[in-house]
C-alpha positions as CSV (number, residue, x, y, z in Angstrom):
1,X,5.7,-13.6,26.3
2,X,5.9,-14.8,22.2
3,X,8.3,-13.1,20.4
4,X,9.3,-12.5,16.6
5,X,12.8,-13.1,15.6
6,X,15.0,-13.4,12.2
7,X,17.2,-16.5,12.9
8,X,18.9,-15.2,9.5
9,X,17.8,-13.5,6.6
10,X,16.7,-13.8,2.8
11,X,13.1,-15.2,3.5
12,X,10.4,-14.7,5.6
13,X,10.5,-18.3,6.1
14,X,13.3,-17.6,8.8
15,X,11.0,-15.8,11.1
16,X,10.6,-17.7,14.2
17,X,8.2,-17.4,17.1
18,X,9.3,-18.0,20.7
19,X,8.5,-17.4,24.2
20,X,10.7,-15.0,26.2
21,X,11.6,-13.7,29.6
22,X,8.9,-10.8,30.3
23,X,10.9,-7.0,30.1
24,X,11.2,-5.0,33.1
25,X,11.7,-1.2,32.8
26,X,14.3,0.9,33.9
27,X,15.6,4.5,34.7
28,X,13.6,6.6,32.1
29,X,12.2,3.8,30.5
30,X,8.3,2.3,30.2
31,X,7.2,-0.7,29.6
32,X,4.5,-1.3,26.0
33,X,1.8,-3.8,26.0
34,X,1.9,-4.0,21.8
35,X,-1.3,-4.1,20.7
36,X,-0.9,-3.1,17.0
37,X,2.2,-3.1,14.7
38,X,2.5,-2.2,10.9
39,X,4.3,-3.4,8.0
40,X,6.6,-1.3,5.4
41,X,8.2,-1.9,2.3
42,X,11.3,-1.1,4.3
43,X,10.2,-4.5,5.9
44,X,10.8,-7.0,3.1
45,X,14.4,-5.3,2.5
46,X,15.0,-6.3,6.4
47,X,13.6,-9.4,5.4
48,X,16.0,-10.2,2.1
49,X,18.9,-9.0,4.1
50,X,19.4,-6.4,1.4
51,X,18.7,-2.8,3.6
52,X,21.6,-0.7,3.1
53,X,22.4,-1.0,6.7
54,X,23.6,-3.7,9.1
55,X,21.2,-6.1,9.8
56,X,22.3,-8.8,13.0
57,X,20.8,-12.0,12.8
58,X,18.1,-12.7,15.9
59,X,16.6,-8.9,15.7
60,X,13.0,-8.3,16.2
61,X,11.6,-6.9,12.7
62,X,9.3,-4.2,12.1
63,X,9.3,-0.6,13.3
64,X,6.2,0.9,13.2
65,X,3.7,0.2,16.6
66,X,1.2,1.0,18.7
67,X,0.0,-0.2,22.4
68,X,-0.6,0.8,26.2
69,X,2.0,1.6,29.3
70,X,1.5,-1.0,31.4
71,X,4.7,-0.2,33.4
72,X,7.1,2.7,34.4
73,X,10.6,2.5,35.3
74,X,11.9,4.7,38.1
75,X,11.8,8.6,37.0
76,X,9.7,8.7,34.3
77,X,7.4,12.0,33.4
78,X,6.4,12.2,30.2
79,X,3.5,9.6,30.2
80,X,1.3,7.7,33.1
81,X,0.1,3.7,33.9
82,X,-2.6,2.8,30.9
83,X,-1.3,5.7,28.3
84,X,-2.0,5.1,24.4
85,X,1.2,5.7,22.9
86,X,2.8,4.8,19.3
87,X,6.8,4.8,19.1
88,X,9.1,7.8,16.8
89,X,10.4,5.9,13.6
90,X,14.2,6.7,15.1
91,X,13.9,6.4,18.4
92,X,17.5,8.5,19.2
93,X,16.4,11.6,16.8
94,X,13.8,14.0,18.8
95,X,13.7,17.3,16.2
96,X,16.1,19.1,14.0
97,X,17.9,18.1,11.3
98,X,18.8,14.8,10.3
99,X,21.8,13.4,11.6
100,X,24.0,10.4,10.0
101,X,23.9,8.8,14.4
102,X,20.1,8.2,14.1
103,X,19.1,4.7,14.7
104,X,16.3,2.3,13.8
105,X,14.0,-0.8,15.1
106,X,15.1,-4.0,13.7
107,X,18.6,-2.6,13.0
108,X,20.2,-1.0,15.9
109,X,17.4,-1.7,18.0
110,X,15.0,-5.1,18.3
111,X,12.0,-3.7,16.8
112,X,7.8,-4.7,17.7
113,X,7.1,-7.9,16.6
114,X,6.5,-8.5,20.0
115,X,4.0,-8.7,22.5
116,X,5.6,-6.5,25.5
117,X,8.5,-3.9,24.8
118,X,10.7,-1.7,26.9
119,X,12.0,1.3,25.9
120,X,12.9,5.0,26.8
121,X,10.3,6.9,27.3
122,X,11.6,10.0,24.7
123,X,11.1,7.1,22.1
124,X,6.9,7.8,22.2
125,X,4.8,10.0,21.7
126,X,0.9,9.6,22.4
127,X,-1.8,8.1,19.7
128,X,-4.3,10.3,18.1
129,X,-7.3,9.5,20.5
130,X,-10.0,8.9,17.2
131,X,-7.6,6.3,15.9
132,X,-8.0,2.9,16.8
133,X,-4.8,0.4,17.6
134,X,-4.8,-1.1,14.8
135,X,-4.8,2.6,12.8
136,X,-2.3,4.0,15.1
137,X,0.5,1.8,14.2
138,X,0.6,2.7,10.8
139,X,1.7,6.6,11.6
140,X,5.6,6.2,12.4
141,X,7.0,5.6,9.1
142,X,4.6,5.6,5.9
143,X,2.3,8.5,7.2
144,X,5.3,10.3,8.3
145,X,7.0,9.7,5.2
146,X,4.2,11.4,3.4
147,X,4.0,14.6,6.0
148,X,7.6,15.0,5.7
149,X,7.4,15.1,1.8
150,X,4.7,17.4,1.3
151,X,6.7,20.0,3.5
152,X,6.0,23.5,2.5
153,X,2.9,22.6,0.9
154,X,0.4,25.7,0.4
155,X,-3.5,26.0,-0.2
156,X,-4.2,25.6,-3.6
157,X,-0.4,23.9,-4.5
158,X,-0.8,21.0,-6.8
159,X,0.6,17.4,-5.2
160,X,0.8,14.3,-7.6
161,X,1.2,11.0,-6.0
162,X,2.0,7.3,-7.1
163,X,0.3,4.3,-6.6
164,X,-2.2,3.3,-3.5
165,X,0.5,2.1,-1.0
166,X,0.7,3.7,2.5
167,X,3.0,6.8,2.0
168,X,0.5,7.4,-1.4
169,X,-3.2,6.8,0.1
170,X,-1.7,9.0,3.8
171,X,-0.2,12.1,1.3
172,X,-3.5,12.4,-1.0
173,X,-5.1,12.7,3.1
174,X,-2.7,14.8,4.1
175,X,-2.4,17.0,1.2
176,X,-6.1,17.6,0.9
177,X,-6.2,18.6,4.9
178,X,-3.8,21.0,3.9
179,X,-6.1,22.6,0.8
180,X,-4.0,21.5,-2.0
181,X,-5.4,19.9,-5.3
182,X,-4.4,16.0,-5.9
183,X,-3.8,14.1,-9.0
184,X,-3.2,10.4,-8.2
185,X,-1.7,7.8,-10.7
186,X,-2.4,4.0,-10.4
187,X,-1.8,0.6,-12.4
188,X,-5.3,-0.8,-11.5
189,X,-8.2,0.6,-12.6
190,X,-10.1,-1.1,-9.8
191,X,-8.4,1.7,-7.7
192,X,-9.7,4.7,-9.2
193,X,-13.0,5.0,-6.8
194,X,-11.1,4.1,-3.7
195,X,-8.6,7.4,-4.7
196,X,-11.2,9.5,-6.3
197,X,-13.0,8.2,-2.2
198,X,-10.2,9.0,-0.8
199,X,-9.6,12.9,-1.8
200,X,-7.9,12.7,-5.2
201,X,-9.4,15.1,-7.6
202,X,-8.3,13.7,-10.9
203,X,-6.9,9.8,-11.1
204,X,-5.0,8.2,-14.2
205,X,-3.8,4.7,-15.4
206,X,-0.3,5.7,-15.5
207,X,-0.2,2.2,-17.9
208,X,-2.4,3.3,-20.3
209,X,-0.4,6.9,-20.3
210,X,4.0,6.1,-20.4
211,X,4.4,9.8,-21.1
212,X,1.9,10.2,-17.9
213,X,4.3,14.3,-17.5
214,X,1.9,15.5,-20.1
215,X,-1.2,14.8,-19.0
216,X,-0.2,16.2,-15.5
217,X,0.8,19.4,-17.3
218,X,-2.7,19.2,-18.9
219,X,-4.1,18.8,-15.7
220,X,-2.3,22.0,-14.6
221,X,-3.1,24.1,-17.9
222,X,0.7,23.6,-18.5
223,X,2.6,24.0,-15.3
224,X,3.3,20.7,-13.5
225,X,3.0,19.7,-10.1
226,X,4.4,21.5,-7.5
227,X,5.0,18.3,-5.7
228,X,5.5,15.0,-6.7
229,X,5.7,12.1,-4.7
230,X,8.1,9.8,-6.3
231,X,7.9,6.3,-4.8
232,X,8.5,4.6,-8.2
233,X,12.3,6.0,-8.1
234,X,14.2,4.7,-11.3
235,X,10.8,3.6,-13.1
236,X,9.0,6.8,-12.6
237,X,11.8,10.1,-11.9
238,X,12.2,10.4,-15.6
239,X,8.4,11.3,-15.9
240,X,8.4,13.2,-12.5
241,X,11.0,15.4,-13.7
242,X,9.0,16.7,-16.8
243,X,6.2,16.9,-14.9
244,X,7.1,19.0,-12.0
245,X,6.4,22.9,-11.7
246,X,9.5,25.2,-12.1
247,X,10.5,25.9,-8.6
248,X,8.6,23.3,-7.6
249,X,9.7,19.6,-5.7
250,X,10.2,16.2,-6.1
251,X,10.3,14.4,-3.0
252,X,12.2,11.1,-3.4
253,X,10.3,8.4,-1.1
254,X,11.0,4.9,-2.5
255,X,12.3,2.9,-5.1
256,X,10.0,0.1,-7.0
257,X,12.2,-1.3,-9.4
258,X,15.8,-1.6,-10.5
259,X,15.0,-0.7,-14.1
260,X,16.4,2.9,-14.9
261,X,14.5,4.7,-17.8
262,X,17.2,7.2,-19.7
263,X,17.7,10.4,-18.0
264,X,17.8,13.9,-19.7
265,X,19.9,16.0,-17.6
266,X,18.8,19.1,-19.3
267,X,15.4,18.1,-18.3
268,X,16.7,18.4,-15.2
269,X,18.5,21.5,-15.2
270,X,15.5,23.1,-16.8
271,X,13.5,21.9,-14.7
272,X,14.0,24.5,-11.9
273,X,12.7,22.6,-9.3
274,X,14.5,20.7,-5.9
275,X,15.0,17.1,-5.5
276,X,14.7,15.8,-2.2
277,X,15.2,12.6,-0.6
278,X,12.6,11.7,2.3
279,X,14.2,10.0,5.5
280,X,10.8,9.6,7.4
281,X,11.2,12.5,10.6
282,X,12.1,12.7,14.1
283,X,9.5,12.6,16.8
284,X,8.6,16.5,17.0
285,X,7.6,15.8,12.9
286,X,5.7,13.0,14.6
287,X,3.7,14.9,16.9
288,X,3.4,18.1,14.9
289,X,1.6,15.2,12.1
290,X,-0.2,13.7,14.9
291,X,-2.4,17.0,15.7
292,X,-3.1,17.8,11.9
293,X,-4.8,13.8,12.0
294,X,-6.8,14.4,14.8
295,X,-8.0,18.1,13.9
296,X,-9.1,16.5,10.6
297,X,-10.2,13.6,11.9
298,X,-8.4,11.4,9.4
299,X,-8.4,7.8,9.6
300,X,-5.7,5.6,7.7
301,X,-5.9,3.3,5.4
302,X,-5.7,-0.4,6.0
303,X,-6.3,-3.2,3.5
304,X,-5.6,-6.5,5.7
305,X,-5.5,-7.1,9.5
306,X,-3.6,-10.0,10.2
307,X,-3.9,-11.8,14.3
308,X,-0.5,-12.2,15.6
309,X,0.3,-15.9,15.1
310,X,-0.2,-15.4,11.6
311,X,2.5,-12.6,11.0
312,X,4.4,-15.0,8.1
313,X,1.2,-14.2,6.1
314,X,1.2,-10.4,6.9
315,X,4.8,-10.1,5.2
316,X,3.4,-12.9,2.1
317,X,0.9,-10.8,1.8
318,X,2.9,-7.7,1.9
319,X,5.4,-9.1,-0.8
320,X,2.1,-9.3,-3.3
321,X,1.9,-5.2,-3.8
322,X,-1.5,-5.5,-4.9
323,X,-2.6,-3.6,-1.2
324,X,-4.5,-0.9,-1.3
325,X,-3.3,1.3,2.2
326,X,-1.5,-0.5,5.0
327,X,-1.0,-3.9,6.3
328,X,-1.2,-4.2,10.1
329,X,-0.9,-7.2,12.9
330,X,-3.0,-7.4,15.5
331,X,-1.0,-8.6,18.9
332,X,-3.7,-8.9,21.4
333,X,-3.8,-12.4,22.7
334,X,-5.7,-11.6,26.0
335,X,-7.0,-8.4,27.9
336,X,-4.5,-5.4,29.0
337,X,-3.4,-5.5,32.2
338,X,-2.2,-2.6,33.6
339,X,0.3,-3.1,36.7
């Protein structure tokens, strides 16, 4: 079977293709045809060798797919031969709260750049059945993201999100499945129809607008959002501070930029509201998102399919940021077969 791997790291340029052994399951474990897999910002830090976690040279990059059971290792329950099933971001943390021992694809684990996998069968949970491979494998991390940080979001709550990237584009979705009113900020006016498309009910050129807090508060006749989601992190939390509702949240998703704009921390203090960091969500997050996209029908997001032996340009492409919505590789080289 071809296979991804980093040789090393610090360019994409070190991602080599090569045929291995073919995986065979065992106790507890199934076997994946991959037919789908997903890039992530996350991905390009893997890349550069700069995540803050240990990265071994020779892992299998990317974390986020979809594909078929093909094969069952002895004692396995959960799923059946021919199953549509997408993998849990960590594939050790099954619900509850976060723990510091949860562990990640192309870190602790080889990840799915790959055309068959083998792993545990508690690490998947199955696919929306309205989504399509290639939309499947963009759930694990950036649509979870987004369902983990609108948490506690009400009918008629205000959510503001940043930009048209995957955890942006799946939250305005999310959020306006859940009845709250979005306001979505963007560099490119090109994107304002394919937001306003999309579910957000007011759009602004955050370029045109640096103090973009007080046009939100306008938007809200003067009391913020009640949830922001802040993917800009040091080039935008000054702004999402002064624009967020008392009592209300920012949830902390990403960081875009190194830059740190000057920090009032009685703007902060004032500001009444929480500040959370988002670390994606176990699988029961997973499959509790899963049935809110298939009663609502919703259908991600993709800008650019990419075949297989072309995944260098899925991450060239990726390191552009002019997407709109997710980048995904298609793996099918030939027709499932199911054994």
């Amino acid at each position: 079977m071809d296979t991804y791997r980093f040789t090393q790291y610090g360019s994409v340029d070190y991602l080599e293709r090569r045929q291995e052994p073919f995986p065979e399951p065992g106790p507890g474990q199934v076997r994946v045809q991959v037919m789908a897999s997903a890039l992530n910002f996350r991905d390009l830090l893997v890349m550069k060798g700069t995540l803050r976690y240990p990265n071994t040279p020779g892992a299998v990059p990317l974390s986020d797919a979809a594909g078929i059971i093909d094969a069952l290792g002895p004692g396995v329950q959960r799923f059946k031969l021919g199953d549509r099933v997408i993998n849990s971001f960590f594939p050790n943390w099954f619900g509850g709260p976060a723990y510091a021992g949860r562990e990640q694809y192309g870190v602790e684990h080889d990840g799915w750049l790959t055309q068959y996998k083998v792993v545990s069968a508690e690490a998947l949970s199955l696919m929306p059945t309205h989504l399509s491979f290639e939309e499947a494998a963009t759930l694990p991390c950036a649509a979870l993201t987004a369902w983990s940080a609108l948490e506690g979001i009400n009918a008629g709550d205000t959510v503001l999100t940043q930009g048209g990237g995957g955890v942006s584009t799946f939250a305005i979705q999310l959020a306006k499945a859940m009845g709250a009113h979005v306001i979505s900020s963007t560099s490119s006016d090109d994107k304002f129809d394919k937001l306003l498309q999309l579910g957000a009910d007011k759009v602004f050129n955050y370029k045109d607008t640096p103090e973009w807090s007080e046009l939100v508060r306008h938007y809200t006749h003067g009391e913020g959002a009640n949830r922001i989601i802040d993917v800009g992190g040091p080039v935008t939390i000054a702004q999402s501070i002064k624009a967020v509702a008392v009592g209300g949240q920012v949830s902390l998703v990403g960081s875009l930029g190194k830059s740190v704009e000057s920090l009032d921390v009685m703007d902060l203090v004032f500001s009444q509201a929480n500040y959370k960091a988002i670390g994606v969500g176990s699988r029961s997050d997973l499959e509790a998102m899963n049935r809110v996209i298939s009663q609502h029908r919703i259908h991600p997001v993709i800008d650019q399919v990419f075949n297989f032996k072309n995944a260098h340009e899925a991450y060239r492409y990726l390191q552009q940021r002019h997407r709109f919505g997710k980048i995904v590789i298609r793996h099918l080289l030939k027709s499932p077969q199911i054994t």
